[in-house]
Legacy VTK file of the C-alpha trace (Angstrom):
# vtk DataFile Version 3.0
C-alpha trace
ASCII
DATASET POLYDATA
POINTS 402 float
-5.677 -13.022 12.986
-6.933 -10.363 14.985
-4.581 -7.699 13.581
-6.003 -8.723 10.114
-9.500 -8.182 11.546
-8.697 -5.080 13.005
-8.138 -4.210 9.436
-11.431 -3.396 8.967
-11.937 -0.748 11.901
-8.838 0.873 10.590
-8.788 1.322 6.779
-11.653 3.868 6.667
-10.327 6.201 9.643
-6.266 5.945 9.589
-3.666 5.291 7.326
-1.363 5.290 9.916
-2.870 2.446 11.694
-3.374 0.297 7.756
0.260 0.422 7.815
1.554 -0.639 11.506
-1.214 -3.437 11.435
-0.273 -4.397 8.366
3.835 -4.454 8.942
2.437 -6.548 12.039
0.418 -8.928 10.109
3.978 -9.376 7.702
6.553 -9.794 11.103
4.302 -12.048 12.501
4.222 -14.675 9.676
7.561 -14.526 9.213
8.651 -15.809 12.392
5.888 -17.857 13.106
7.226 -20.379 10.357
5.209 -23.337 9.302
5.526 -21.640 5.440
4.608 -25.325 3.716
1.191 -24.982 5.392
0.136 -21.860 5.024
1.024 -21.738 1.475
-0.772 -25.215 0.650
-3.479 -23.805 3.245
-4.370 -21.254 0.167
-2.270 -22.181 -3.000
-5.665 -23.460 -4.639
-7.539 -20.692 -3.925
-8.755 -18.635 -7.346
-8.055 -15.304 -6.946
-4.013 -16.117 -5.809
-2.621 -16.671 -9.034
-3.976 -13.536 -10.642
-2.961 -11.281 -8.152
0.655 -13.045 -7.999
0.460 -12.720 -11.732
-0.882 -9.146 -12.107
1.916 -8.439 -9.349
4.749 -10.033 -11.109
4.006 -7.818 -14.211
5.330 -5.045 -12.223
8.420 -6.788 -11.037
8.858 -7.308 -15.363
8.383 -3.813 -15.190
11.816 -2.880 -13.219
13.541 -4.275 -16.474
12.858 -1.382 -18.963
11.587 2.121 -19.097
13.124 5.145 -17.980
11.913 5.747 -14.423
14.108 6.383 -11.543
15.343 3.972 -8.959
12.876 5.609 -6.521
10.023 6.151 -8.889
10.204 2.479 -9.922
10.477 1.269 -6.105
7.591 3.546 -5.242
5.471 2.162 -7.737
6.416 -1.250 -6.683
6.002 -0.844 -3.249
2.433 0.010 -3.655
1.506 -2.738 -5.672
3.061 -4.950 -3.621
-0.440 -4.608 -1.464
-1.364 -7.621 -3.741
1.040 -9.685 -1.956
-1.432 -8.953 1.143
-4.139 -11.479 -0.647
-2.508 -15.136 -0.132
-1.463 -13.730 3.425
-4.849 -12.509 4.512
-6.832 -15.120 3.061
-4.665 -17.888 5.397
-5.872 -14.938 8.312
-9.584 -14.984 7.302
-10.029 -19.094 7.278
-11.672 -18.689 10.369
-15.255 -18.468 10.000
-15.412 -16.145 13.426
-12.260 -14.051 12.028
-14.284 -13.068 9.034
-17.351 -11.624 11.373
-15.315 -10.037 13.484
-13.453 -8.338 9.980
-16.819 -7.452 8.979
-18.470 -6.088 11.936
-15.345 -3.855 12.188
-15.654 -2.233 8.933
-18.837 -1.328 9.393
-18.683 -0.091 12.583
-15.947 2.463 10.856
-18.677 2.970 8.051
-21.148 3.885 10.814
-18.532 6.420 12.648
-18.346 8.446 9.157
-22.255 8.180 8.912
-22.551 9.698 12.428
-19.495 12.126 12.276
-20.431 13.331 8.932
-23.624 14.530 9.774
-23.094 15.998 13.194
-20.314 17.883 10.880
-22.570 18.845 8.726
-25.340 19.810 11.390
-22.756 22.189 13.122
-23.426 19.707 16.210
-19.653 19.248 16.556
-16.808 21.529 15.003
-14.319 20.838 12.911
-11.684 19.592 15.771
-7.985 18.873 14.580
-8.294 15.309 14.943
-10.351 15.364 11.584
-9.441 15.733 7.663
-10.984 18.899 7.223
-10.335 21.271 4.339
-12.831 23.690 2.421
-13.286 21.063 -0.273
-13.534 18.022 2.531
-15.707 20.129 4.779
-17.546 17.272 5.878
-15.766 13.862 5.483
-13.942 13.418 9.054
-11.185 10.888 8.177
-10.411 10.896 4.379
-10.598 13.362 1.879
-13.756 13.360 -0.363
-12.915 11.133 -3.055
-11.845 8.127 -0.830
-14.779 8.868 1.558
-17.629 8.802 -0.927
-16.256 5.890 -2.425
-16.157 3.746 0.960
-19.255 5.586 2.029
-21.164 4.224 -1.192
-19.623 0.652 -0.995
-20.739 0.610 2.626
-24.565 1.696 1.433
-24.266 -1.490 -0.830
-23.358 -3.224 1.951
-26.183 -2.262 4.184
-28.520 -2.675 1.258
-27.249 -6.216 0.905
-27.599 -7.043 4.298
-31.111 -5.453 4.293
-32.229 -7.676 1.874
-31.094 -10.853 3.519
-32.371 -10.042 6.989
-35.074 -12.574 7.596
-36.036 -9.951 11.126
-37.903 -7.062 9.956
-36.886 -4.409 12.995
-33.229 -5.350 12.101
-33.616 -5.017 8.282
-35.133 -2.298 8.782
-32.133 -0.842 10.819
-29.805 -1.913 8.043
-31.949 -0.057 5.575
-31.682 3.169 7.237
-28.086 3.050 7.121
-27.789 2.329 3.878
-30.233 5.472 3.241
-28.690 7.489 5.668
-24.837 6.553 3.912
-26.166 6.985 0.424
-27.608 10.688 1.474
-24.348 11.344 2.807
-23.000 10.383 -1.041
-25.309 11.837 -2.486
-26.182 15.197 -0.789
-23.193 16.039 1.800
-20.121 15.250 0.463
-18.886 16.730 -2.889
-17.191 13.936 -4.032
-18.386 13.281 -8.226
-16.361 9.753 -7.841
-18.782 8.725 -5.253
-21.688 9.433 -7.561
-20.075 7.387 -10.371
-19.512 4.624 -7.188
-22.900 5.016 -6.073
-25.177 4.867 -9.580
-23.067 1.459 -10.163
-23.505 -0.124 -7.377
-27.126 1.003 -7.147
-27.874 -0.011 -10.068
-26.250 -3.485 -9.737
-28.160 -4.213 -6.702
-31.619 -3.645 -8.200
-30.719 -5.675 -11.340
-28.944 -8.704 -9.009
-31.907 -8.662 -7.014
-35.117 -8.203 -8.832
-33.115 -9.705 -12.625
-34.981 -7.803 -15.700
-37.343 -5.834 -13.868
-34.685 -4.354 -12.327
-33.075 -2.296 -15.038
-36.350 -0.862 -15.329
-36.795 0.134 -11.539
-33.228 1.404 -12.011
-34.174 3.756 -14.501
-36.940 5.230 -12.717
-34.629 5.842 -9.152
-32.510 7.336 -11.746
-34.605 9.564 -13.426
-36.259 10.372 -10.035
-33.125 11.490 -8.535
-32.262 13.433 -11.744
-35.010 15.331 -11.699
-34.952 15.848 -7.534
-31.135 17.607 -8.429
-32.440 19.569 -11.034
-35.150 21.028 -8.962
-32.720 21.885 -6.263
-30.123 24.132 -7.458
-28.615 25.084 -4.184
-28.172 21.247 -3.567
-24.505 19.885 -3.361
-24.843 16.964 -6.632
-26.399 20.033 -8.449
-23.812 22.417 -7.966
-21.216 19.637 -8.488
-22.835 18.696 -11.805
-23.278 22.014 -13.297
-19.769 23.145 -12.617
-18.908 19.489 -14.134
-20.879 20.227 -17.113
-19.659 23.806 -17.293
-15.958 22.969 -17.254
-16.090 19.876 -19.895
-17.560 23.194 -22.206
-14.940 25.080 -21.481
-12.240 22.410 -22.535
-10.570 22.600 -25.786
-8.655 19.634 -26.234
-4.966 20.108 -27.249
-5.182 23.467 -25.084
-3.999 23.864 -21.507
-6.735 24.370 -18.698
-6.829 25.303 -15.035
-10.578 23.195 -13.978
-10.677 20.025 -12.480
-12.664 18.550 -14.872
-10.285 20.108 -17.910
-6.992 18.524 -16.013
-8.912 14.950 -16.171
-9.558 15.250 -19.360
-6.272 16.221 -20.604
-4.946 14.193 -18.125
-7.051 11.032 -20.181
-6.456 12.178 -24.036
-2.359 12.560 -23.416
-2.449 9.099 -21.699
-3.990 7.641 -24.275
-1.087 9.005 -26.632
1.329 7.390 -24.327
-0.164 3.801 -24.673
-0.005 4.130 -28.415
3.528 4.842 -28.381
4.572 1.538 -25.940
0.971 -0.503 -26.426
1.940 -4.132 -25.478
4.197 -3.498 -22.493
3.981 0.384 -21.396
6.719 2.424 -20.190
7.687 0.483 -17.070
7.021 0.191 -13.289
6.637 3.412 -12.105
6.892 5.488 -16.009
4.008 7.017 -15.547
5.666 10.019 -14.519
8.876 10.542 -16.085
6.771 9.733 -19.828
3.959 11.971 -19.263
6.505 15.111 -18.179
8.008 14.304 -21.418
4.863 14.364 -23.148
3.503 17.836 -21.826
7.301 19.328 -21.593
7.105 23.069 -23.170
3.068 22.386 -23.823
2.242 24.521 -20.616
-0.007 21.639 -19.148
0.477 20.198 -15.968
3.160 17.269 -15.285
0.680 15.035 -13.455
1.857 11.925 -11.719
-1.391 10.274 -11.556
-3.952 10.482 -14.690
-7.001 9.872 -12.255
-7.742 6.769 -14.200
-6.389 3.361 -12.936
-7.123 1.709 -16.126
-4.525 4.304 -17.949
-2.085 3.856 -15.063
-2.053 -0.037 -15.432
-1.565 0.467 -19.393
0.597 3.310 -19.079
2.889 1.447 -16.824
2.721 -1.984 -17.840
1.040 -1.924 -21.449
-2.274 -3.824 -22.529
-0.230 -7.123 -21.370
-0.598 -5.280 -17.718
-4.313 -4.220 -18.206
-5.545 -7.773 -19.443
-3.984 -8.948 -16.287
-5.643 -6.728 -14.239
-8.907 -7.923 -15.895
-7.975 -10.818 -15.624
-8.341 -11.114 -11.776
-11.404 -9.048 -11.721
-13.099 -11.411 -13.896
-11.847 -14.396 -11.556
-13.812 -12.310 -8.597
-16.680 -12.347 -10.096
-16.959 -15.419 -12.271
-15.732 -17.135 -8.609
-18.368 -15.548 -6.449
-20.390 -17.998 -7.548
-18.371 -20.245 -5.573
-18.430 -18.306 -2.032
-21.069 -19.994 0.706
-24.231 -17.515 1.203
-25.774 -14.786 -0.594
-23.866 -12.125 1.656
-20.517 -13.324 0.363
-21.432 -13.549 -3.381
-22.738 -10.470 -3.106
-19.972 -8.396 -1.857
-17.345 -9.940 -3.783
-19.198 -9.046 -6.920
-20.259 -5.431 -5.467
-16.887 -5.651 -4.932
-15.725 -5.649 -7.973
-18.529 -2.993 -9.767
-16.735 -0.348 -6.746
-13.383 -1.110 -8.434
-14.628 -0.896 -12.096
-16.618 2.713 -11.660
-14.383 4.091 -8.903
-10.834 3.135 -11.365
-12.725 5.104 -14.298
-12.607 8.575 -12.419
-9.920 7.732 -10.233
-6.269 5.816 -9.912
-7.441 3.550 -7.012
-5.197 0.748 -7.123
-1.887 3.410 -6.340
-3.960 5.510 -3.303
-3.096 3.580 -0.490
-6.981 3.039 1.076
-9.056 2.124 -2.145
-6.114 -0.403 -3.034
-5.764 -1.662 0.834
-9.339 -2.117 0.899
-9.491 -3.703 -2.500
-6.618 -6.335 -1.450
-8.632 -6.902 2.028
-12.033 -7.394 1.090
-10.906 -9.783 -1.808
-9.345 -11.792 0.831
-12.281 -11.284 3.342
-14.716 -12.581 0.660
-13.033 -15.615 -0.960
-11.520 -17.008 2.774
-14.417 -19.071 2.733
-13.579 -20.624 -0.859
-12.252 -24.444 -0.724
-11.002 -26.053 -3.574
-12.893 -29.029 -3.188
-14.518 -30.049 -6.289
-15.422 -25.744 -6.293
-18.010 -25.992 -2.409
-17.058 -23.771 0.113
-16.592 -24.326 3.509
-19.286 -23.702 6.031
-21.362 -20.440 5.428
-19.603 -17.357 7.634
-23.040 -16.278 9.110
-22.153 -12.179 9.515
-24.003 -10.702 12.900
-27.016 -8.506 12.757
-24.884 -6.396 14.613
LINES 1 403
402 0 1 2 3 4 5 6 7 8 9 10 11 12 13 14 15 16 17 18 19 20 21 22 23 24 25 26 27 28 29 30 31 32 33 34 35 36 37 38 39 40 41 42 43 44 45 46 47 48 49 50 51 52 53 54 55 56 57 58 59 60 61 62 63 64 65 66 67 68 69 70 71 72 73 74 75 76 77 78 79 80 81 82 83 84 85 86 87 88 89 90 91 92 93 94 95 96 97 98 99 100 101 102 103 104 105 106 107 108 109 110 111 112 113 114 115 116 117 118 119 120 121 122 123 124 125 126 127 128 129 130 131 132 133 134 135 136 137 138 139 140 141 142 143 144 145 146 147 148 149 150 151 152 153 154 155 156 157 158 159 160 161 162 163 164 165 166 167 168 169 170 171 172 173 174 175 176 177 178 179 180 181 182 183 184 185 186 187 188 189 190 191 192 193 194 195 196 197 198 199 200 201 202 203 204 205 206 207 208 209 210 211 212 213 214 215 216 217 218 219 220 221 222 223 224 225 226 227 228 229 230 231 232 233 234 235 236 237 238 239 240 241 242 243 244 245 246 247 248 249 250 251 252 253 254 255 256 257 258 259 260 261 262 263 264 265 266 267 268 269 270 271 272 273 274 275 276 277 278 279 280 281 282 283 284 285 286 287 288 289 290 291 292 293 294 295 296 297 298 299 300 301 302 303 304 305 306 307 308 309 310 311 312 313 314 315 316 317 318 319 320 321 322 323 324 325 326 327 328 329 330 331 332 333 334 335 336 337 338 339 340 341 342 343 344 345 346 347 348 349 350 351 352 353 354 355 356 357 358 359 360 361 362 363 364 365 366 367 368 369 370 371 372 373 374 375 376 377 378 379 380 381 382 383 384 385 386 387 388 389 390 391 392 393 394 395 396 397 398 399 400 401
């Protein structure tokens, strides 16, 4: 239990440490025995069977298509982080397992706060120890994309919290870390996926909490913060936005391009050719590839491997069949969350699943190994404290102020 816990410290800072803790987690069970019980322990659970489902499409998957042996397997392999759910969930029963899970995660969300801006300050330099590059200047563990995308889901969390905190000097603690993470989204880090991240999940949490006045407040932070970039050229969104805006100009579909924005959007109209030539079932478990080099062969675009869109990998891979599935356990998160004991748990799960919505439409989260490890674990840490019995949960895991 505690190496599942642990999970939370580790999946923002190391990889290295997702996967030892999580090989752990695996050896552990297996010799521990007792399988009859922890199965029945979380068989009737509601979001099992959808990711067992969703899962098995892939192993359907190793039956056709033209990938390699290793391509396929690779593919596989990372999927197989869905198998984590029904294992973690049996972890997480524990009421005290859960805070501790928690409390970690955000203590790594508070390390990137703190790190990022002494980085950006020029209080500390740029040591070794840190993933720094010219892009990912400022974003100490991951590289941008991954970092403003747990950085924003993090700000939701500390909103959330916020909100719920009946003691004003500690709600008021947990809203200046949301602030201070959403700046760091928002100003710091270049990362145009957190932005996408960050606008959804904003926007979600003034519409959850204050219903139809909220779409309106929405609209104003948005147009506030529109016009705050605009008037501040040398700012990092503005700069971001502009080139953005710039480079989807430039594009001439059909034509090959060297911008990042150009590659997505090649990268988006070719795989939408390849789901119209295998629609129901795609080209396989780990296709993606293999069909999209033969797509772009003598074209002079680039042979991606990933089309920066995990609803075009799902489909590409595993057809429409593969993408209904896929929606098929989101809408189980959030139809469920209904279901979860306390506001704090209903709310992340369906946060949860607005981060994986807008972060899968500018990115292939589900196949990078941190987005789809956190996915898998904070599904499991949410719905853990789901019980089958006629749809009320067990008792409410009351998360620390601190």
């Amino acid at each position: 239990m505690w190496a599942a816990a642990l999970l939370g410290l580790s999946i923002p800072i190391s990889t290295s440490l997702d996967s030892i803790l999580a090989g752990l987690i695996v050896a552990l069970l297996l010799v521990g025995g007792r399988y009859r019980d922890r199965i029945g322990a979380v068989r009737d659970n509601p979001i099992v069977l959808p990711a067992l489902v969703f899962f098995g499409m892939y192993l359907v998957g190793l039956g056709y298509g033209e990938a390699t042996g290793y391509e396929a397997m690779e593919s596989l392999a990372k999927a197989s982080d869905l198998l984590l759910i029904p294992i973690l969930l049996y972890l997480f029963r524990e009421a005290g397992i859960r805070r501790m899970a928690l409390a970690g995660f955000l203590t790594a969300i508070v390390s990137m706060i703190v790190i990022s801006y002494l980085l950006w300050l020029d209080v500390i330099p740029p040591i070794g120890l840190f993933h720094i590059t010219n892009d990912d200047a400022y974003t100490p563990f991951h590289h941008r994309i991954t970092h403003s995308s747990l950085m924003a889901f993090g700000a939701y969390l500390f909103a959330v919290k916020a909100r719920l905190e009946p003691r004003p000097a500690v709600r008021c603690i947990y809203a200046l870390l949301g602030i201070a993470a959403l700046a760091n989204v928002l100003f710091i880090v270049s990362g145009r996926t957190g932005y996408v991240v960050a606008l959804a999940l904003g926007g979600y949490f003034l519409i959850a909490g204050l219903r139809w006045r909220g779409v309106a407040v929405a609209a104003i932070v948005v147009s506030i913060l529109g016009v705050a970039v605009y008037l501040m050229p040398d700012s990092v969104p503005h700069q971001r936005l502009a080139m953005m805006a710039e480079e989807i100009a430039e594009w001439q579909p059909g034509e090959p391009t060297e911008t990042s924005v150009g590659y997505r959007l090649e990268y988006y109209q070719n795989s939408l050719r390849l789901i119209a030539e295998h629609p129901l079932l795609g080209a396989g478990t780990g296709g993606f590839k293999r069909a999209y080099a033969s797509l772009v062969k003598d074209k002079g675009m680039d042979p991606t491997a990933n089309p920066h869109n995990e609803y075009l990998m799902v489909t590409i891979q595993n057809g429409l069949v593969g993408l209904a599935l896929l929606l098929w356990l989101l809408y189980t998160l959030w139809r469920r969350a209904s279901d979860l004991p306390g506001g704090f748990e209903r709310s992340a799960a369906r946060g949860l699943v607005v981060w994986l919505l807008s972060a899968s439409m500018v990115s292939s989260t589900l196949i990078d190994h941190t987005e789809g490890f956190f996915f898998v674990w904070m599904s499991a840490l949410c719905f853990a404290g789901w019980s089958a019995a006629g749809g009320e949960s067990v008792r409410p895991c009351r998360y620390p102020s601190s």
